[in-house]
LOKE-450260 format. One record per atom (N, C-alpha, C): y, x, z; residue in three letters. Coordinates in steps of 0.1 Angstrom, whole numbers, plus 2048, in hexadecimal, padded with zeros to 3 digits. Layout:
YXZala ...
% end
This chain:
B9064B24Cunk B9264D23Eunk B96640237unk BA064422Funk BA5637226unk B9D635220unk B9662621Bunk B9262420Bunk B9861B203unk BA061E1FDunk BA46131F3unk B9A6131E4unk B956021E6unk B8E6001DBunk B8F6011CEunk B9360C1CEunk B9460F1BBunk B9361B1B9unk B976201ACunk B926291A5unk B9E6331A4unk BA263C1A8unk BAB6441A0unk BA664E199unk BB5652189unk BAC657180unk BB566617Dunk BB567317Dunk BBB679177unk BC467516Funk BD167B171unk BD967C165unk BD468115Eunk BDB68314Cunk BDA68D143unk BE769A140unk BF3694138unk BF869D135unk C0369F13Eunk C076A9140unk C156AD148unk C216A9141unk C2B6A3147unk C3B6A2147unk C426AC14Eunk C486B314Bunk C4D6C0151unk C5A6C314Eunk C5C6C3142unk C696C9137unk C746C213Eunk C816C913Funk C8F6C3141unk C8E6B814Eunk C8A6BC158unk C8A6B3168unk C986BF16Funk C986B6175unk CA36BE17Dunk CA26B618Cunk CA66BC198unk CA06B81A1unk CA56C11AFunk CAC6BD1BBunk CB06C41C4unk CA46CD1CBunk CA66DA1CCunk C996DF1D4unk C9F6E31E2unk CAC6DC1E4unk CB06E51F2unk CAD6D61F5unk CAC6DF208unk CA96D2212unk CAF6C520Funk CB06BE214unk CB76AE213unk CB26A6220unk CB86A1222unk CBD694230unk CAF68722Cunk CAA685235unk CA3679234unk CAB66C230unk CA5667227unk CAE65A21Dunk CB066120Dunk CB667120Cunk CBE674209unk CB46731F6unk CBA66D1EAunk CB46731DDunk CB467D1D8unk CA86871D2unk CA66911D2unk CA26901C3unk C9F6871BDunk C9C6861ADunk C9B6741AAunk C9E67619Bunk C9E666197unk C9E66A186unk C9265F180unk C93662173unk C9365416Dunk C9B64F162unk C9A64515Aunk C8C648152unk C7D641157unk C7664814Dunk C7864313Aunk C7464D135unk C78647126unk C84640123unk C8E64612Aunk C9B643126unk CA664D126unk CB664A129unk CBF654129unk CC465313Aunk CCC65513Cunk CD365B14Aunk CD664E14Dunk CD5646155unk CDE63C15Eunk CE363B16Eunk CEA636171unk CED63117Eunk CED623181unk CE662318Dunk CDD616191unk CE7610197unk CE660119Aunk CEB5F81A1unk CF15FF1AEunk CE36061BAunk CE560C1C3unk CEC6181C6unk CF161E1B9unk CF962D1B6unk CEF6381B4unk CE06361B3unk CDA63D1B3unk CE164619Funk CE064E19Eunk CE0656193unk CD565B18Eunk CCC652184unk CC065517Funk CC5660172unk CBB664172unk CBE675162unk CB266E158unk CBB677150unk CB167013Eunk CA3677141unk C9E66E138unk C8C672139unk C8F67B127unk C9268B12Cunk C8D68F11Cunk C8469A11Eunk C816A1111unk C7A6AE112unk C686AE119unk C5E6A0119unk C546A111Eunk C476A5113unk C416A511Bunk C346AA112unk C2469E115unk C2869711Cunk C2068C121unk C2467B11Eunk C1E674119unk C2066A116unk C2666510Dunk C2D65B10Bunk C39654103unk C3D64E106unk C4B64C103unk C59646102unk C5A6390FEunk C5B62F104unk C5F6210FDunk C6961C101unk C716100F9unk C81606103unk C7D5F90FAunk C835F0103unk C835E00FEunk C935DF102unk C965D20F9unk CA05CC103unk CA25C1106unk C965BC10Cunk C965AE112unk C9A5B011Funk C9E5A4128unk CA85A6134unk C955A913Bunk C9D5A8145unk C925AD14Funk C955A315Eunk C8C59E166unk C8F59416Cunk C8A5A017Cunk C9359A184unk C8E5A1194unk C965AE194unk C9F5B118Cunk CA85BD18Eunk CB85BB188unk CC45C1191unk CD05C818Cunk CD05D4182unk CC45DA181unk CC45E5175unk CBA5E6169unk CBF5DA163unk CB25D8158unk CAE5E714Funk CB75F014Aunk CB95FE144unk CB060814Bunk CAB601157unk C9C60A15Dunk C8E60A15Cunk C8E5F9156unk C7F5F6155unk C815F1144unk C8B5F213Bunk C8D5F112Funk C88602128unk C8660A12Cunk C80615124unk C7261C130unk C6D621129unk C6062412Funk C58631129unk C4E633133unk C4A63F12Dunk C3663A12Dunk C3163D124unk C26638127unk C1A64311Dunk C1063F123unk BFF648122unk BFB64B12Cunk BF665712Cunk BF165B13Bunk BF766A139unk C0066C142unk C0F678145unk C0E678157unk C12688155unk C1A686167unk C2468B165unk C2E68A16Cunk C3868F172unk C3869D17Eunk C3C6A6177unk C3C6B2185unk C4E6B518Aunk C4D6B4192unk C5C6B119Bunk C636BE1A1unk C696C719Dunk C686D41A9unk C746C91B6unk C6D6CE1C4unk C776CA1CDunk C746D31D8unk C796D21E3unk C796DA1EFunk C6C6D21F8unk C616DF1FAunk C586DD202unk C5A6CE20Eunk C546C6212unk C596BE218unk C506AE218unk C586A4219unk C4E69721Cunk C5868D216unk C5068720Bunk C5C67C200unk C5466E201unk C5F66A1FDunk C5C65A1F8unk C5D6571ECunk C556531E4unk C566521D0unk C546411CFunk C6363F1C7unk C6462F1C6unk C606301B7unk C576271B3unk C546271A4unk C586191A0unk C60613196unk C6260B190unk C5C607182unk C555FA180unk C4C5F7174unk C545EA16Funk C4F5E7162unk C535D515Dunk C455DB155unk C3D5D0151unk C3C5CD146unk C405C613Funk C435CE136unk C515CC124unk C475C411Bunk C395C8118unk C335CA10Dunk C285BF10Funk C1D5BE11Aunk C115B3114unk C175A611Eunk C0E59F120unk C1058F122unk C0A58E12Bunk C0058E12Bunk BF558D134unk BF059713Funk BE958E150unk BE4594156unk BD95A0150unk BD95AB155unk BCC5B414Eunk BCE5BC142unk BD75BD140unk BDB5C012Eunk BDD5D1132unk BE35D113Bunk BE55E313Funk BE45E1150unk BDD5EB153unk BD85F215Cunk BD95FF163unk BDD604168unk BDC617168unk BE061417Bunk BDC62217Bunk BE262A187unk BE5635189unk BF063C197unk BF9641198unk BF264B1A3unk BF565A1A1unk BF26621ADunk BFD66D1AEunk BFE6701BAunk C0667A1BDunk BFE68A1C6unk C0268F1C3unk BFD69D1C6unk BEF69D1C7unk BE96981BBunk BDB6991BAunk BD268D1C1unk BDC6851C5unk BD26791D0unk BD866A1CAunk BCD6651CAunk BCF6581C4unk BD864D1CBunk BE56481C7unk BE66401D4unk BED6331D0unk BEC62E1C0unk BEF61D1BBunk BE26201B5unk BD96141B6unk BCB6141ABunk BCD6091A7unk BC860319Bunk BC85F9192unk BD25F0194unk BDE5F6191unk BEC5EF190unk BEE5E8183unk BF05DA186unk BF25D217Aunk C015C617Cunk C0A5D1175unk C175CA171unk C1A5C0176unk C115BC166unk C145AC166unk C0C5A316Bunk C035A7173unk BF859F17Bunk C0359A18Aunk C0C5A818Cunk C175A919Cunk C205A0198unk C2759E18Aunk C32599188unk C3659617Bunk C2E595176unk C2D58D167unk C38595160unk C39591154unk C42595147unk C4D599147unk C4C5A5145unk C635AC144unk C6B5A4159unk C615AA15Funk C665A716Bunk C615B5172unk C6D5B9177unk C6C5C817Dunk C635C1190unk C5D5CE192unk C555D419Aunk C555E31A0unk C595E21AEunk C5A5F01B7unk C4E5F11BEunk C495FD1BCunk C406021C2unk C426101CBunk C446121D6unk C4761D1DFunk C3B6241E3unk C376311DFunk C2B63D1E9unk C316411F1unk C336411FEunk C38648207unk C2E651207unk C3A65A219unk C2F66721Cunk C2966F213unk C30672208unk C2667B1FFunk C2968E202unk C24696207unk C256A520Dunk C256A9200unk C2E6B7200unk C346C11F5unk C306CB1FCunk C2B6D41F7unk C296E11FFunk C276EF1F5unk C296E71ECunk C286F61DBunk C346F51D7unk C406ED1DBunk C496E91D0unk C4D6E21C2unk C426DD1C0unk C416D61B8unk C3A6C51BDunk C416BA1B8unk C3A6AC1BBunk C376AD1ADunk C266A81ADunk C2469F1A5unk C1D6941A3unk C2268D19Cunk C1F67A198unk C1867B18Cunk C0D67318Bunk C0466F17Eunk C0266617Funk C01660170unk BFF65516Dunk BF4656166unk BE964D166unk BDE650160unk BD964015Cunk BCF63B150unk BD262C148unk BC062A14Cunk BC461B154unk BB4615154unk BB161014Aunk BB8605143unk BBD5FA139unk BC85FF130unk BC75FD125unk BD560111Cunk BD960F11Dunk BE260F123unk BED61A129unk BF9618133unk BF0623141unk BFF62414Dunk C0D624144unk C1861E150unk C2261F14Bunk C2D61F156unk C3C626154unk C41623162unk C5262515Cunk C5961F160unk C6861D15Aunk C7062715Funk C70629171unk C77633175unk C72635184unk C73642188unk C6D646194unk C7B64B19Bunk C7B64D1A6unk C866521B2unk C7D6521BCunk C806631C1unk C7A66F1CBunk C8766D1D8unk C826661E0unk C8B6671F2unk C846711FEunk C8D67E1FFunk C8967F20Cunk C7F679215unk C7667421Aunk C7266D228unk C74676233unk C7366923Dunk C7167024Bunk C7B667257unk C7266625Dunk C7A65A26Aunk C7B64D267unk C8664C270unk C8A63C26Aunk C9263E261unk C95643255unk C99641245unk C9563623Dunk C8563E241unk C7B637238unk C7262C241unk C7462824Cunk C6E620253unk C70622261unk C79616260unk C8061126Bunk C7760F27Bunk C76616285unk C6F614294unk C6461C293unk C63625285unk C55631287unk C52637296unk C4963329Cunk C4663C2A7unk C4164A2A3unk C3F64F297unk C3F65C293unk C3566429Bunk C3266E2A2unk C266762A2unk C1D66B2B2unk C1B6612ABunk C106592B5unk C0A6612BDunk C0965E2C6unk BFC6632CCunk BFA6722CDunk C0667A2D2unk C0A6832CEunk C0568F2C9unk C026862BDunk BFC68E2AFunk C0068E2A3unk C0069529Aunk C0569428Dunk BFC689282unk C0668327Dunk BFB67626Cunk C0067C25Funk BF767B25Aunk BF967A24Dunk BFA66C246unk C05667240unk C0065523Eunk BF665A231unk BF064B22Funk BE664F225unk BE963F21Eunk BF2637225unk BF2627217unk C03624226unk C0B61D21Cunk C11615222unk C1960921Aunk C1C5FF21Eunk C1C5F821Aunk C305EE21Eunk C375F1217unk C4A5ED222unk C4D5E2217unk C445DA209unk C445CF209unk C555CB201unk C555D31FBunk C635DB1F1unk C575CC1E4unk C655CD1DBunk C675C61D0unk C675B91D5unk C615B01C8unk C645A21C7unk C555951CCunk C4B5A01CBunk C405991D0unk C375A31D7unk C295991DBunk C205A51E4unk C165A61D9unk C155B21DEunk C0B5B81D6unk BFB5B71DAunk BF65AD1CEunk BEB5AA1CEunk BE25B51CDunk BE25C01C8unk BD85C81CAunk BD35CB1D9unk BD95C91E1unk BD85D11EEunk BD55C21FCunk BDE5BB1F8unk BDD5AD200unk BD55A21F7unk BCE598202unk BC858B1FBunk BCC581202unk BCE5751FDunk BCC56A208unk BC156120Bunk BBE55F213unk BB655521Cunk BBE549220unk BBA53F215unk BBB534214unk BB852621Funk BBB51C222unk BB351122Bunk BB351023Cunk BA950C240unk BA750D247unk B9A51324Funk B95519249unk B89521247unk B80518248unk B7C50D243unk B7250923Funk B6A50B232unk B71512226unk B6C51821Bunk B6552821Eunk B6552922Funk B62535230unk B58535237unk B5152923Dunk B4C525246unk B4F52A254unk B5B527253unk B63529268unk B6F521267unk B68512267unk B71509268unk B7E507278unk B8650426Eunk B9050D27Eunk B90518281unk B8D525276unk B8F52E278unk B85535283unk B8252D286unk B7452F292unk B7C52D2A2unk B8852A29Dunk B8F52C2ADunk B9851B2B1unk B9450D2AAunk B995032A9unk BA75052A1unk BA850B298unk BBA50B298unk BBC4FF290unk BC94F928Funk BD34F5286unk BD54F627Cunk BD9501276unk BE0504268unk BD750425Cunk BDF502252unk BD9505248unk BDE51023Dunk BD851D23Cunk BDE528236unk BDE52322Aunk BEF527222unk BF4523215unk BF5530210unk BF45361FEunk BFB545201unk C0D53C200unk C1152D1FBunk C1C52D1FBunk C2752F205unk C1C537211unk C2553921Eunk C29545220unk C2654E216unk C2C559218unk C3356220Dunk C3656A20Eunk C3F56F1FFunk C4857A205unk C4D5841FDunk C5658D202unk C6358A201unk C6E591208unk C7858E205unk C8059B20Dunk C8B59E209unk C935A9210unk C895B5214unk C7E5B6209unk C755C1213unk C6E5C121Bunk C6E5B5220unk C635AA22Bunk C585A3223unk C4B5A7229unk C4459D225unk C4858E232unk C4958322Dunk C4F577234unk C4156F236unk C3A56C240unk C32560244unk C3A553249unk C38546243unk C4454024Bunk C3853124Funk C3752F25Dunk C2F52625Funk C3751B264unk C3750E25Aunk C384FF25Cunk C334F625Funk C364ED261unk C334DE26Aunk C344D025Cunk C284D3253unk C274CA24Dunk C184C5248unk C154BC241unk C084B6240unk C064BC234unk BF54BD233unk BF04C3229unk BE44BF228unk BD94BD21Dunk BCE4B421Funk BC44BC216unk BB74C1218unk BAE4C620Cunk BA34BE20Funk B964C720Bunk B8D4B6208unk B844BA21Bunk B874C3224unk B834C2233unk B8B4BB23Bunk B964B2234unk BA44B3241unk BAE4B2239unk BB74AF246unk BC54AE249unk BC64B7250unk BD54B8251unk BD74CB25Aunk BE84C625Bunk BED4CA268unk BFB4C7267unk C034D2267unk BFF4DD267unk C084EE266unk C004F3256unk C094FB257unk C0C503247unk C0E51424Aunk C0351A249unk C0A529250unk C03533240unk BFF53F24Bunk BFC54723Bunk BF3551240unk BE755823Aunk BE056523Dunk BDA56E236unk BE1578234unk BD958022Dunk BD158C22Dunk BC9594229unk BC159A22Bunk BBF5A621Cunk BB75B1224unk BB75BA21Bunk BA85BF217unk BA15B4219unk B915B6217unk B925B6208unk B8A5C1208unk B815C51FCunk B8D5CF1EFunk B995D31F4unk BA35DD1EFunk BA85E81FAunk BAA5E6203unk BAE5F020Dunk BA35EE21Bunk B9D5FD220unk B9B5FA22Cunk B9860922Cunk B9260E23Bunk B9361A241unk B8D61D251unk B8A623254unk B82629261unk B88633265unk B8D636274unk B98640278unk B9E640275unk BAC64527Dunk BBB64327Bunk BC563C280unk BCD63A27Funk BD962F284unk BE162427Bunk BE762127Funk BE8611276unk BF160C27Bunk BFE60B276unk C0F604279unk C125FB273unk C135ED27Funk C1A5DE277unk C285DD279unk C2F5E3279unk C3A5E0277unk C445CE274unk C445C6284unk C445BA27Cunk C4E5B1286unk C545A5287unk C5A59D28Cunk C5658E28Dunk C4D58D29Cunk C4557E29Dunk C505742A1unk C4556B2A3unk C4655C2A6unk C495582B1unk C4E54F2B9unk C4B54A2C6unk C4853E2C6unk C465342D3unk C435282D6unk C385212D5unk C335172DEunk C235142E2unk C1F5112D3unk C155142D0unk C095132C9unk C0C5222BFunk C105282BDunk C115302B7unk C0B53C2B9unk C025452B1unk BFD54D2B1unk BFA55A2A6unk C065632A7unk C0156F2A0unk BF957829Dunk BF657D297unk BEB58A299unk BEE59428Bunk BEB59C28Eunk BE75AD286unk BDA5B3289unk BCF5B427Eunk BC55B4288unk BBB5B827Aunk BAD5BF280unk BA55C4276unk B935BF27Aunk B935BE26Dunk B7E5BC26Eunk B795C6266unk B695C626Aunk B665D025Funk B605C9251unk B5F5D524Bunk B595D323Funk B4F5D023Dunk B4D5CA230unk B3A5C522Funk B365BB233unk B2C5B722Dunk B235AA232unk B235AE241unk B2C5A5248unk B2D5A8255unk B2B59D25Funk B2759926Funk B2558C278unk B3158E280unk B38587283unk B3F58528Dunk B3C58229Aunk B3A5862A7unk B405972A9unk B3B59F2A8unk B3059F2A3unk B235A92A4unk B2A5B82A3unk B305B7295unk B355C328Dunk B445C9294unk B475C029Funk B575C42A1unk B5D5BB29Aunk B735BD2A4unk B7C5B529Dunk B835C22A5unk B8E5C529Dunk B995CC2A9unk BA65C42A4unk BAB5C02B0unk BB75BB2B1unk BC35C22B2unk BCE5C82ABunk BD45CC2ADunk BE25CC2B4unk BE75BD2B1unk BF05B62B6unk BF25A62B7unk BEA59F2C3unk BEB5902C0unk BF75882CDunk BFD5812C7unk C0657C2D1unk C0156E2D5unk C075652E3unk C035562E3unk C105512E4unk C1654C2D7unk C235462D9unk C295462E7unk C2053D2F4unk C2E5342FEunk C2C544305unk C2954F300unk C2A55E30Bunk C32564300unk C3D5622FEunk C4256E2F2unk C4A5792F0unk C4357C2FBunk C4D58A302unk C40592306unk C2F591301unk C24599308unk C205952FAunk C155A52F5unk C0A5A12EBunk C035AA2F0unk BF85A32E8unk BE35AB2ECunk BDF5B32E5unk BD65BF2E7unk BCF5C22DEunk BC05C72E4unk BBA5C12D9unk BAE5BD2E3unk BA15C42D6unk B975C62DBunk B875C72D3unk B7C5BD2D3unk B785B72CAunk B6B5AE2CCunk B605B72C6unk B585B12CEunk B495B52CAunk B3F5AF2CBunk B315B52CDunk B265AD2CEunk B225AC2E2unk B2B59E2E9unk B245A12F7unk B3559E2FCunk B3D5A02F4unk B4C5A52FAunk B5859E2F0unk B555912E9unk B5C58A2E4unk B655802E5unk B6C5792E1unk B7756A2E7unk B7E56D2F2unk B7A5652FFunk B7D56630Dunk B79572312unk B6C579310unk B68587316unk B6F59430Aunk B79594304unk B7B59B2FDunk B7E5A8307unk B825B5301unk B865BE308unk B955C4303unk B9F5C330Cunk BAE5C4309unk BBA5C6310unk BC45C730Dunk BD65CB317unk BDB5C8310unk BE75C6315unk BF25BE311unk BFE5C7319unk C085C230Dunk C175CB30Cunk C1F5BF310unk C295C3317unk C315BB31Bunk C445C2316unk C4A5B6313unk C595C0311unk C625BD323unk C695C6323unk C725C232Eunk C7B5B832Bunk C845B831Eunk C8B5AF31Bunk C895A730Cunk C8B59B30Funk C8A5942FDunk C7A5922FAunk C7A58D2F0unk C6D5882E8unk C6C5902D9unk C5B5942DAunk C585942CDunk C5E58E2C1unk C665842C4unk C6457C2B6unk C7A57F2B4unk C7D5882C1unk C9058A2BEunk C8E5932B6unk C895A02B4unk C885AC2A9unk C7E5AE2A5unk C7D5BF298unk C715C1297unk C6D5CE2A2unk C5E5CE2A4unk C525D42AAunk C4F5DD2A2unk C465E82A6unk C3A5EE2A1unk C2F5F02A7unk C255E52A7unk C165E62ABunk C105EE2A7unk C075F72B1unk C006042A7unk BEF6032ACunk BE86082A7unk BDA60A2A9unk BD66192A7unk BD06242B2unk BCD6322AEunk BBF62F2ACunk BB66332A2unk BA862D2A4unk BA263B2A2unk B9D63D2ADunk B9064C2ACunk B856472ABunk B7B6522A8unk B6B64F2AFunk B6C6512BEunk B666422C3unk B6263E2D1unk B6E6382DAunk B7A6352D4unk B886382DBunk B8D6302D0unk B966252D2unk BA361D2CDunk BAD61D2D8unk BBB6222D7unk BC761F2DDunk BCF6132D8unk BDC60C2D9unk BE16062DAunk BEF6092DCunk BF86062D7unk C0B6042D9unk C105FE2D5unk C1B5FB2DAunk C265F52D7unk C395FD2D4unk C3A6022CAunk C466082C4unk C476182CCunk C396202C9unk C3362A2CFunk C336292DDunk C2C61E2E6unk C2D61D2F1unk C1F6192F3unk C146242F9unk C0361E2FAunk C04615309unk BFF60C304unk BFA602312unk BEC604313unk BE1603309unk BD260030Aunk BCC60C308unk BBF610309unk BB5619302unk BA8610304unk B9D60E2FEunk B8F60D303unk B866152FAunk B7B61A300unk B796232F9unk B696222FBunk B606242F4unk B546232F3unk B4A623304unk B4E62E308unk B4662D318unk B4C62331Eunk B5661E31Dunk B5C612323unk B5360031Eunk B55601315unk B475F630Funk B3A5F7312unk B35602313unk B29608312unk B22607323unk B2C609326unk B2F606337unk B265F933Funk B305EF335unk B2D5E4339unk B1F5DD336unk B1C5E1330unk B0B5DF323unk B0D5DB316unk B195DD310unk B205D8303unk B1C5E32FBunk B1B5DF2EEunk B195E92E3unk B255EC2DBunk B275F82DBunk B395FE2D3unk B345FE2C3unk B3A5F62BCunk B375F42AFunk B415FB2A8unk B4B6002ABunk B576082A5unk B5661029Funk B4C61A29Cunk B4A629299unk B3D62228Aunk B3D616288unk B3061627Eunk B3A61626Funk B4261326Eunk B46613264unk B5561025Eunk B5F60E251unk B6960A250unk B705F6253unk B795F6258unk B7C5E9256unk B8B5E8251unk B905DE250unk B975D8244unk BA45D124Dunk BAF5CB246unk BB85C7250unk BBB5B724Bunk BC45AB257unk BC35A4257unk BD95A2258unk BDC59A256unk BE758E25Bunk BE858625Cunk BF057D267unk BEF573269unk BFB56A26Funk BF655E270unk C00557279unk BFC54527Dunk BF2546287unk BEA537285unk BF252D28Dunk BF052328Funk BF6515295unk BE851029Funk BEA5122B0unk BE45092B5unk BD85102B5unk BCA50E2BBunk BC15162BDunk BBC5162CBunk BAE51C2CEunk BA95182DEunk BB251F2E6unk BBC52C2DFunk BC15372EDunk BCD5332EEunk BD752D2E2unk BE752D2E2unk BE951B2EBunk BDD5122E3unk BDE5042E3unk BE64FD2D8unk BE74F72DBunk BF04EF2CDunk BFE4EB2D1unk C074EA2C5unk C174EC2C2unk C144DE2CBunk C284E12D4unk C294D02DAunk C374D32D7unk C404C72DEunk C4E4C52DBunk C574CF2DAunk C514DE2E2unk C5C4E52DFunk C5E4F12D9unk C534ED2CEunk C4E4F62C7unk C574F62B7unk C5B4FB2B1unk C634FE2A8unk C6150129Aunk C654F728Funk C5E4FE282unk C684FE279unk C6B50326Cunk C5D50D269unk C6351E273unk C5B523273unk C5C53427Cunk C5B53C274unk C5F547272unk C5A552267unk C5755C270unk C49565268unk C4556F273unk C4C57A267unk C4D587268unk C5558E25Eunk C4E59D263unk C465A4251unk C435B0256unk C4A5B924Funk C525C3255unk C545D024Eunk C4F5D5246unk C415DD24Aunk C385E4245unk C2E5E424Bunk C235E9244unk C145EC24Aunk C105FC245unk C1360524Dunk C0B611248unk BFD613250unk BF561C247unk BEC62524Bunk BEC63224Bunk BE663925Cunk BE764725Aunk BDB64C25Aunk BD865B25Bunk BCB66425Aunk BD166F262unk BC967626Aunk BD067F275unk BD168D26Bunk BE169526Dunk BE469F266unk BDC6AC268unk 
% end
């Protein structure tokens, strides 16, 4: 089960009046609706053809005309529609993607408006704040994938934590395949998902609600060296989006706080205490590193006042730079940690992790975790298998939370030498989560 830490809130009034909207089939990619909210008809940079917002019964209408920074179409986030309104969409039964476009026009400050967004009755942006993501009159894309139609009608609400929700313009895509996400292994484990969060890292920054950084060298955390001797020292100035990529980029320079000197610069972030979940599957979509000392990972802990390894770690995908053509995915526990971990490894026939992008996956049941590589299972371990040994399966007690990474040096990779290469960028697509259909 997903949990995202927040609250979602009913909409109130319906937008209905004057939509217009294809209800015959359509092509994956393909636009199926687009509205300038609170404005008149435009065509976007992209050729998209957005339609006037008139005829509603929900919300209000506002426009500025200050430029707008982070966009070719300022005429989209210059009029708005705002209170708490949904949108009901007629379209053809089916599975979309809803890109919602924001600026805040109007306050200054972090915290000033708040709201969130749900689609067909399910919560799925909570305590979205503008200008907390991207400060003043600077546009912001936010994508719901995966959202299922099965009445003919989509609908979007907006509903106000702080002030009043607000949204400039929405556009309804087809999904399905690689359209919407490039290397989907699609029915995993040959079963059907429902996604339930995903994350492809669209607009101009990352979104703080969902990711955090982890700073240092974990000595503010008390796991100096990470607990594993490493190197680096995690900056967030090492990572940032760009082209739709979230970018980690780890360098080869000095850095000093009041534990140390540190000669790498890398980045990690983490989704403790906003997203996490128990059962299901989980897609990194990403393009590593190579060369000695280097070490990637995609990887989860649980939640809670928790001991390391008492409570579990699952690893989903860790690489060791001078091998970069093999990654691990391994379980710690209490009895079954570090060197005794339990794990397989994926090997490519040709090239290295770090020439293109991958999709690392995790299926997590009760008593049973799988493992793949670009829908290819290498691993399973599964509770009798721990249980076996005299180890205790800690998997089944509760939700855990996800990690990123990219460290420098450490007891398993060793440390960077001459022919090691800086700075490296590790690069992720996306990160989705599923729930079995």
């Amino acid at each position: 089960m997903l949990r995202r830490r927040f609250m979602g809130a009913a909409a109130a009034a319906a937008a209905t009046a004057g939509l217009a909207s294809s209800t015959a089939s359509a092509a994956p990619g393909d636009v199926v609706f687009a509205v300038n909210a609170g404005g008149g008809a435009y065509t976007a940079a992209d050729g998209t053809d957005y339609q006037a917002d008139t005829g509603y019964s929900g919300g209000t209408a506002a426009s500025t005309g200050d430029p707008i920074d982070g966009t070719d179409d300022d005429a989209l986030y210059q009029s708005e529609r705002y209170g708490d309104f949904s949108y009901e969409i007629p379209v053809a039964n089916g599975t979309y993607d809803i890109e919602l476009h924001f600026a805040e026009t109007y306050w200054t400050a972090d915290g000033d408006r708040v709201f969130d967004v749900s689609t067909e009755g399910a919560a799925r942006i909570s305590h979205l704040d503008v200008h907390g993501a991207v400060g003043h009159d600077s546009a912001l894309v936010r994508t719901i994938s995966g959202v299922d139609v099965s009445d003919g009608t989509l609908n979007v609400s907006f509903s106000t934590d702080v002030d009043n929700a607000t949204i400039g313009a929405i556009k309804v895509v087809e999904a399905g395949g690689n359209a919407s996400y490039p290397g989907d292994p699609g029915d995993l484990d040959g079963r059907s998902w429902n996604q339930v969060f995903a994350d492809h890292f669209d607009g101009d920054s990352l979104d703080t609600s969902v990711w955090a950084d982890q700073e240092g060298n974990g000595h503010d955390y008390g796991v100096p060296g990470w607990g594993n001797a490493e190197e680096q020292y995690y900056s967030q100035d090492n990572r940032w989006v760009e082209n739709s990529n979230l970018v980690v980029e780890i360098r080869e320079e000095t850095v000093s706080d009041e534990h140390g000197t540190y000669d790498y610069t890398s980045a990690k972030l983490v989704t403790e205490g906003n997203l996490d979940f128990q059962y299901g599957r989980v897609d990194f979509r990403s393009k590593l590193v190579e060369d000695q000392g280097m070490w990637p990972a995609h990887w989860m802990l649980p939640a809670g006042d928790t001991a390391w390894p008492d409570d579990g770690e699952i690893d989903i995908m860790e690489l060791v730079g001078d091998q970069p053509s093999a990654v691990h995915g391994t379980v710690h526990g209490p009895g079954y940690s570090g060197g005794g971990s339990i794990g397989g490894d994926y090997h490519l026939d040709v090239g290295t992790f770090a020439d293109e992008f991958h999709v690392f996956s995790v299926v997590w049941d009760p008593g049973v975790i799988k493992w793949y590589v670009d829908g290819e299972h290498f691993f399973t371990v599964t509770r009798e298998d721990v249980e076996s040994q005299g180890n205790e399966w800690v998997f089944d007690d509760g939700p855990f939370w996800l990690l990123l990474n990219c460290a420098v040096g450490g007891e398993w990779p060793g440390s960077p030498d001459a022919t090691t290469t800086f700075p490296q960028r590790m690069e992720i697509d996306y990160v989705r989560l599923f729930e079995e259909a």
